[in-house]
C-alpha positions as CSV (number, residue, x, y, z in Angstrom):
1,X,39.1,-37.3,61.9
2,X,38.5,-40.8,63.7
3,X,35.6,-41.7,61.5
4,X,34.7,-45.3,59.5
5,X,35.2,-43.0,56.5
6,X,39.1,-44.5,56.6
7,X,37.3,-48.0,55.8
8,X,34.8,-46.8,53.1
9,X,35.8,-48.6,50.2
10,X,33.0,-46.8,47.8
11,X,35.0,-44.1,46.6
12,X,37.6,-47.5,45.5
13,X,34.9,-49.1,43.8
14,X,33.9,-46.0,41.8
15,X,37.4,-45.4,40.4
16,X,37.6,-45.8,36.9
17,X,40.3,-48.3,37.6
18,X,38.8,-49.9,39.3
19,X,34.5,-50.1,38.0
20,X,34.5,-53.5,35.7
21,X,32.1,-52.6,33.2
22,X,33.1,-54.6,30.8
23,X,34.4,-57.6,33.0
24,X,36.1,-59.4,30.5
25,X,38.0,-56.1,28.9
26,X,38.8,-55.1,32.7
27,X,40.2,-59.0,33.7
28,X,42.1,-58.7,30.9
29,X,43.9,-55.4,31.3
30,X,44.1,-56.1,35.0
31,X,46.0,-59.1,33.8
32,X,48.3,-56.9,31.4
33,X,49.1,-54.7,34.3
34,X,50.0,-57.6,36.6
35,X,52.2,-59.4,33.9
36,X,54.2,-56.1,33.4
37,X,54.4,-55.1,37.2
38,X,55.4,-58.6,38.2
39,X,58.0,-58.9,35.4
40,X,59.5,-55.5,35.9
41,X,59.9,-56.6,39.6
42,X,61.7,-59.2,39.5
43,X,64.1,-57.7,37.0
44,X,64.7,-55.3,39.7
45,X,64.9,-57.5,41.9
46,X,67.6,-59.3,40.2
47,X,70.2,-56.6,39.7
48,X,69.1,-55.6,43.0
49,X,71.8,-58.0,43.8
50,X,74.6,-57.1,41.5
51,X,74.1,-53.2,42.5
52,X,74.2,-54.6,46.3
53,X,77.6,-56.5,45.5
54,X,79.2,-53.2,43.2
55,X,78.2,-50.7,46.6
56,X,79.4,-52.7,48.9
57,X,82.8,-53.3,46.4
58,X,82.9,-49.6,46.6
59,X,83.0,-48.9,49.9
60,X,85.5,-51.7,50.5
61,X,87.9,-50.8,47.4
62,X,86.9,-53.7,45.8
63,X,86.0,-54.2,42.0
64,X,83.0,-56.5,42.6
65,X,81.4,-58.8,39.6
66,X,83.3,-58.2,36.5
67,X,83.7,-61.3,34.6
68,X,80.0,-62.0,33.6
69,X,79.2,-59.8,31.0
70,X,80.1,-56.1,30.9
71,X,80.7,-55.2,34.8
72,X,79.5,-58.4,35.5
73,X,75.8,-57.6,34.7
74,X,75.7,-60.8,33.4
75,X,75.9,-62.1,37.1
76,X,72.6,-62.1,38.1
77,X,71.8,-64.6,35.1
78,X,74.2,-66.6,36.1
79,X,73.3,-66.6,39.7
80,X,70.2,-67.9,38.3
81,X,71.2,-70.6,35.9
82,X,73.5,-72.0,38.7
83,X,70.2,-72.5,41.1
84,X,68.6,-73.6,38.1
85,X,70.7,-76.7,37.6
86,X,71.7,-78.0,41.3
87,X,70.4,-81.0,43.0
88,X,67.0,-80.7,45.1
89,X,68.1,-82.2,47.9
90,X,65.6,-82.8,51.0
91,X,67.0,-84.1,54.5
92,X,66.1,-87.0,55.9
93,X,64.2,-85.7,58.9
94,X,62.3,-83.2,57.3
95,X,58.6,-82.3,56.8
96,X,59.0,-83.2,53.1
97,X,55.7,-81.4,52.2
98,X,56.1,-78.3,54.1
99,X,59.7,-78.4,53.5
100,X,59.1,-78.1,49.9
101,X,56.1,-75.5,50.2
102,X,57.7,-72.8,53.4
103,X,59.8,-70.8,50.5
104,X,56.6,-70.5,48.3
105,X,55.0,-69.0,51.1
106,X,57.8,-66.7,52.1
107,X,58.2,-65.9,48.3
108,X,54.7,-65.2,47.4
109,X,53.6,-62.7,50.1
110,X,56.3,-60.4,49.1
111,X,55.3,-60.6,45.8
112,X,51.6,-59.9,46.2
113,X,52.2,-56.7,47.7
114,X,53.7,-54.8,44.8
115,X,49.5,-55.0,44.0
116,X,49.0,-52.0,45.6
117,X,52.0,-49.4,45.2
118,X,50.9,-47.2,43.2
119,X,53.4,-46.1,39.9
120,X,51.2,-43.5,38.9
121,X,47.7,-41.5,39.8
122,X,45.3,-44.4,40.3
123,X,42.6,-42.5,39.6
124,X,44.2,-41.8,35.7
125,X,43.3,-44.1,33.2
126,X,46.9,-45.1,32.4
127,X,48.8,-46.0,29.2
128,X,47.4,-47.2,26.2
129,X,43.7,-46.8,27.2
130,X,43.7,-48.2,30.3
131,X,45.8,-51.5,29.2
132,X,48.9,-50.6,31.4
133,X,47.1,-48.9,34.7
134,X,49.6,-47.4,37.3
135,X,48.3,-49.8,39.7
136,X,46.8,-53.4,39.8
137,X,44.5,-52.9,43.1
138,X,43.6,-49.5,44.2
139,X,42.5,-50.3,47.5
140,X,41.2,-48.4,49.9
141,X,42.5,-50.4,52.9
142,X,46.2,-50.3,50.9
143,X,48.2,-50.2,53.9
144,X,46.4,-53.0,56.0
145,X,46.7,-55.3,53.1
146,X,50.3,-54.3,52.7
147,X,50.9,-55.1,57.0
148,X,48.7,-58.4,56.7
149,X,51.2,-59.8,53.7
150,X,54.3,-58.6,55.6
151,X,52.7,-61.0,58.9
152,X,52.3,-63.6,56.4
153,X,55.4,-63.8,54.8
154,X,57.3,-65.1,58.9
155,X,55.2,-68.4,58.2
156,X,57.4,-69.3,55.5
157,X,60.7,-68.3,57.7
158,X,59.4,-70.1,60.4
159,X,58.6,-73.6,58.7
160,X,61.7,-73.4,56.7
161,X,63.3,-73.6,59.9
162,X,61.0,-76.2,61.7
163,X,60.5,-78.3,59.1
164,X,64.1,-79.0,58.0
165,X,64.7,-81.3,61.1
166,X,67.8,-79.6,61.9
167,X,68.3,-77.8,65.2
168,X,70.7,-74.8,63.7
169,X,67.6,-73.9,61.4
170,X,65.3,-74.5,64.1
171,X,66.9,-72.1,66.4
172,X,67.0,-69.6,63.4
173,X,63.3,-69.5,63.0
174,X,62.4,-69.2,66.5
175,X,65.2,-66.2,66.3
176,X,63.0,-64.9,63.5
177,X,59.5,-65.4,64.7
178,X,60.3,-62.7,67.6
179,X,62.7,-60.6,65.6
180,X,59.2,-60.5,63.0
181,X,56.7,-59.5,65.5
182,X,58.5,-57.2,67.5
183,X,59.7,-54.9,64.9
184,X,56.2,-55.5,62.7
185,X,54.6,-53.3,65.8
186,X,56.8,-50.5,65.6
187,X,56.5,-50.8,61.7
188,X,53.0,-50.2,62.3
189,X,53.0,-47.7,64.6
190,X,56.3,-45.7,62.4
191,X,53.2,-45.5,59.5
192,X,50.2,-44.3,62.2
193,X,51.8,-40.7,62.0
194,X,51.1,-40.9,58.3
195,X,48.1,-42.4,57.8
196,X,46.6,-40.1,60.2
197,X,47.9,-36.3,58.7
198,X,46.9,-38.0,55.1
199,X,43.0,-39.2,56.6
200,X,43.7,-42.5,54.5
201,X,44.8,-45.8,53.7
202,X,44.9,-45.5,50.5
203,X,48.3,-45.1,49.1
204,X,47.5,-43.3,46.1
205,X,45.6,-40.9,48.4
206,X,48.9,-40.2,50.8
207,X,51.0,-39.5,47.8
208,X,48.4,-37.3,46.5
209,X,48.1,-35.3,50.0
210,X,51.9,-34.6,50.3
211,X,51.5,-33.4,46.3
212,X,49.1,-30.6,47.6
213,X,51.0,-30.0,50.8
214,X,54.5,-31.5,51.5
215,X,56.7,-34.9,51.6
216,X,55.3,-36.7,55.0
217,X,59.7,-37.4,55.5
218,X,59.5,-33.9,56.9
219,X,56.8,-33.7,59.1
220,X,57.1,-37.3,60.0
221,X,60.7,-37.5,60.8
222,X,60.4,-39.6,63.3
223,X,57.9,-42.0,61.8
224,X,60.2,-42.2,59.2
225,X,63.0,-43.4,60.9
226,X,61.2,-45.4,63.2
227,X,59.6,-47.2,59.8
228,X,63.1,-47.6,57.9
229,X,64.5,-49.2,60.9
230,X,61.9,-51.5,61.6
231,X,61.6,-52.7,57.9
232,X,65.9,-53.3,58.1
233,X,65.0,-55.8,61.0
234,X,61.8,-56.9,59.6
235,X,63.8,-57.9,56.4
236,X,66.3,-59.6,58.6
237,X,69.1,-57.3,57.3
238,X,72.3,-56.1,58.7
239,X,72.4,-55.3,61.5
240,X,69.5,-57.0,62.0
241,X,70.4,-60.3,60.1
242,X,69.8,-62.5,63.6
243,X,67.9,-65.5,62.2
244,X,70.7,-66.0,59.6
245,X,73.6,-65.3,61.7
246,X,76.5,-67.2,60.5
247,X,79.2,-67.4,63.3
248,X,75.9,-68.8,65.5
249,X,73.7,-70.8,63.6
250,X,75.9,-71.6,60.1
251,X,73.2,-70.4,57.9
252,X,69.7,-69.5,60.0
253,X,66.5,-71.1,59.1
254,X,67.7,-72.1,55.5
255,X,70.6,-73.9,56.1
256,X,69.1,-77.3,54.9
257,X,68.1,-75.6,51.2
258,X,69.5,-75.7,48.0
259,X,69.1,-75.5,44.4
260,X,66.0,-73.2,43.3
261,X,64.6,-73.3,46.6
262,X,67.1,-71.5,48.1
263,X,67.0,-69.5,45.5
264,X,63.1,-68.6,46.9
265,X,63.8,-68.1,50.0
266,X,67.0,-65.1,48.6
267,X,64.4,-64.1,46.5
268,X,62.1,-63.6,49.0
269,X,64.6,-61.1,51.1
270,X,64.9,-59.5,47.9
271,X,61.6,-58.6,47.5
272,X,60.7,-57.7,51.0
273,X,63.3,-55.3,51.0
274,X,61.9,-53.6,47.8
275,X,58.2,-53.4,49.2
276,X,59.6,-51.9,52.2
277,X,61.7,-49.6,49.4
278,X,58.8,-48.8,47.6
279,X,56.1,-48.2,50.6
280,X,59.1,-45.5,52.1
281,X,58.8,-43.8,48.4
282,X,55.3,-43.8,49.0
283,X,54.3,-42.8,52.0
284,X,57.2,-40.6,52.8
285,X,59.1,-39.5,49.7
286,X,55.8,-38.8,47.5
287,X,55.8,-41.6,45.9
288,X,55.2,-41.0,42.4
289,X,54.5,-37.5,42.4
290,X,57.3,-34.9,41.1
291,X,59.1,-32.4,43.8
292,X,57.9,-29.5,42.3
293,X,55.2,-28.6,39.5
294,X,58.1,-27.7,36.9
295,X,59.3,-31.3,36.9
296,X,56.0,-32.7,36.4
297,X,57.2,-33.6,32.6
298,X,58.7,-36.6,34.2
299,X,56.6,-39.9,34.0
300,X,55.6,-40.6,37.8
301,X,57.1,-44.4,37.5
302,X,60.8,-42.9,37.0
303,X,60.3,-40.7,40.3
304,X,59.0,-43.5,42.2
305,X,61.9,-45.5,40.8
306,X,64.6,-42.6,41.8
307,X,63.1,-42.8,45.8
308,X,62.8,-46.6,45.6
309,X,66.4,-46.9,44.4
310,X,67.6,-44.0,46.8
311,X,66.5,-46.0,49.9
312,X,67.6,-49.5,48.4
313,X,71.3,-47.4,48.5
314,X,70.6,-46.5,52.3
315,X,70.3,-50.2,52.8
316,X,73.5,-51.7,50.9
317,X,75.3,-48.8,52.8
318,X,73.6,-49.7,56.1
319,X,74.9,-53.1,55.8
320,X,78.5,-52.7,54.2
321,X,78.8,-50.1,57.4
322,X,77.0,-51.7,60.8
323,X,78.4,-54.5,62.8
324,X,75.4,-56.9,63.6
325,X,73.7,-56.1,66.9
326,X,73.7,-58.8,69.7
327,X,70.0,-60.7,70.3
328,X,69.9,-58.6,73.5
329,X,69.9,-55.4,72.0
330,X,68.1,-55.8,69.3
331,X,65.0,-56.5,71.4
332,X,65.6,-54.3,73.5
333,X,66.1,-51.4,71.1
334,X,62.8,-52.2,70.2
335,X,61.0,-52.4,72.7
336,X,62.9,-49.4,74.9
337,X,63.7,-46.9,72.0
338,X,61.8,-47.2,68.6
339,X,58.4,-48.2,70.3
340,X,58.2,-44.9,72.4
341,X,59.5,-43.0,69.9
342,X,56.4,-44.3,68.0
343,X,53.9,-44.1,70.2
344,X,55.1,-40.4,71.4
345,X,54.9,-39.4,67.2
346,X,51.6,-40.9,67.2
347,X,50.3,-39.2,69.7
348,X,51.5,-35.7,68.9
349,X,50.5,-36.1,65.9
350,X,46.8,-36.7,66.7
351,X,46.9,-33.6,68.8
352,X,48.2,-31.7,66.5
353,X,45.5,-32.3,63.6
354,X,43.1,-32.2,66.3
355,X,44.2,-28.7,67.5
356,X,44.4,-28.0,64.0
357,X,40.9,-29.3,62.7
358,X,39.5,-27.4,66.0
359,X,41.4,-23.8,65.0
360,X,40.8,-24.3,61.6
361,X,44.2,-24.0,60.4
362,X,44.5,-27.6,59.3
363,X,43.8,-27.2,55.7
């Protein structure tokens, strides 16, 4: 159960997906799948925020966008071709180089994740003979790449903050900095549960295992809620929004940017939230896999899409709903209520496959 085998990345190398025996015809569709992947993302990612405005109009009794296009689903567009055409403005004070780099490195991180979520079987050769695989890295350390970019991505919130030579932002990143690292333990620990009933970090593998057994959410209740909660503050969303909190700090560590590079750093939050969106769907929802054998008809990128969007919806309603939590409490319902929670799943859990490998009821 505790052996290296967790870390062998053979069996990844071997994967059809992943064996480059014609280098240049495997670059090339690895490159296809990126370009798609990427592009469908950050469509999604864009009328992420016009479905987040029209649920949070709903439970408010409000209309929402309307006047840009049909609905308004013309906002997002125009969202985007406002940041397009403002000023880049720089304060005088600032870093001027890191000032202008700190969103590309809170932007990017998020990005690179979407790598390894898996939108189909991994091990399949995809669509049109491999040209559109259902993932662009099928690694077999999937989640530790996916907790090393998440640790990455506070570097860009922190110098966005420090760099801007203004104390409001200043005092936002430092907010963030422990906000990040606090909840990015229990994060950790929330996914242990999983990772150790599935025997891998493999992504594709854990959405295979709950195929041939059961959705982790039910089993791993508790990691599951420990996880969702954690990735709400580690996203810096209500009621977690701290760093940015606007009756304190005017506008957190961005307060100083404009234009397209605010437009980053919103982008950024965007993205984070859908990784965290997407790794729920994954690791706890089945991830692409259908909810029973008779709905199998169904491509596995529309049920991962259908659990992705289902917890995004958890999110807008967590946020139009929750007041925002003082500094006090949000440390300390860390630190004295999700982190033994965590620790007390992982260790049951342990036994219990131990107990279970022993009796030989673990199957």
């Amino acid at each position: 159960m505790f052996s290296l085998a967790l870390f062998d990345v053979v069996n990844a190398t071997e994967a059809r997906v992943n064996a480059p025996e014609e280098p240049v015809i495997w670059f090339l569709q690895t490159f296809v799948t990126l370009f798609i992947i990427m592009n469908v993302v950050m469509v999604i990612m864009a009328y992420q925020t016009w479905a987040e405005r029209k649920v949070m109009a709903l439970a408010q009794q409000r209309f929402g966008p309307m006047r840009t296009g049909p609905i308004g689903l013309l906002q997002p567009i125009a969202d985007a071709v406002k940041l397009l055409n403002k000023e880049y403005i720089v304060p005088r004070d600032a870093d001027k180089t890191l000032f202008f780099f700190a969103p590309i490195i809170a932007f990017i991180p998020a990005l690179a994740a979407f790598a390894v979520i898996p939108w189909g079987d991994a091990t399949g050769e995809g669509l049109f003979g491999g040209w559109i695989r259902p993932i662009i890295a099928n690694l077999n350390m999937g989640i530790l790449y996916l907790l090393a970019l998440s640790s990455i991505g506070v570097y860009g919130i922190v110098m966005s903050g420090y760099t801007s030579g203004n104390k409001y932002a200043t005092l936002g990143s430092i907010r963030s900095s422990a906000q990040v690292v606090s909840y990015e333990l229990t994060m950790g620990l929330g996914l242990m549960g999983t990772l150790i009933m599935a025997g891998s970090l493999n992504l594709n593998d854990v959405v295979i295992a709950q195929q041939n057994t059961m959705w982790y959410i039910i089993p791993q209740f508790f990691g599951f809620i420990v996880y969702a909660i954690s990735g709400i503050a580690e996203t810096n969303r209500n009621p977690f929004d701290l760093p940015e909190a606007e009756s304190e700090l005017v506008a957190g560590y961005h307060l100083e940017y404009g234009a397209m590079h605010f437009g980053m750093v919103y982008l950024g939050e965007y993205i984070n939230m859908n990784v965290i969106a997407a790794t729920v769907a994954t690791l706890y929802l089945g991830g692409w896999a259908a909810p029973a054998s008779f709905l199998e008809f169904i491509p596995g990128p529309i049920w991962l899409f259908l659990k992705f969007a289902f917890f995004l919806f958890i999110y807008y309603w967590i946020r139009v709903t929750l007041p925002r939590f003082r500094y006090d409490q949000l440390m300390g319902f860390c630190w004295k209520v999700l982190f033994p929670i965590a620790l007390a799943n992982v260790a049951i859990t342990a036994v219990f496959k131990y107990l279970g490998i022993t009796f030989g009821w673990w199957g």
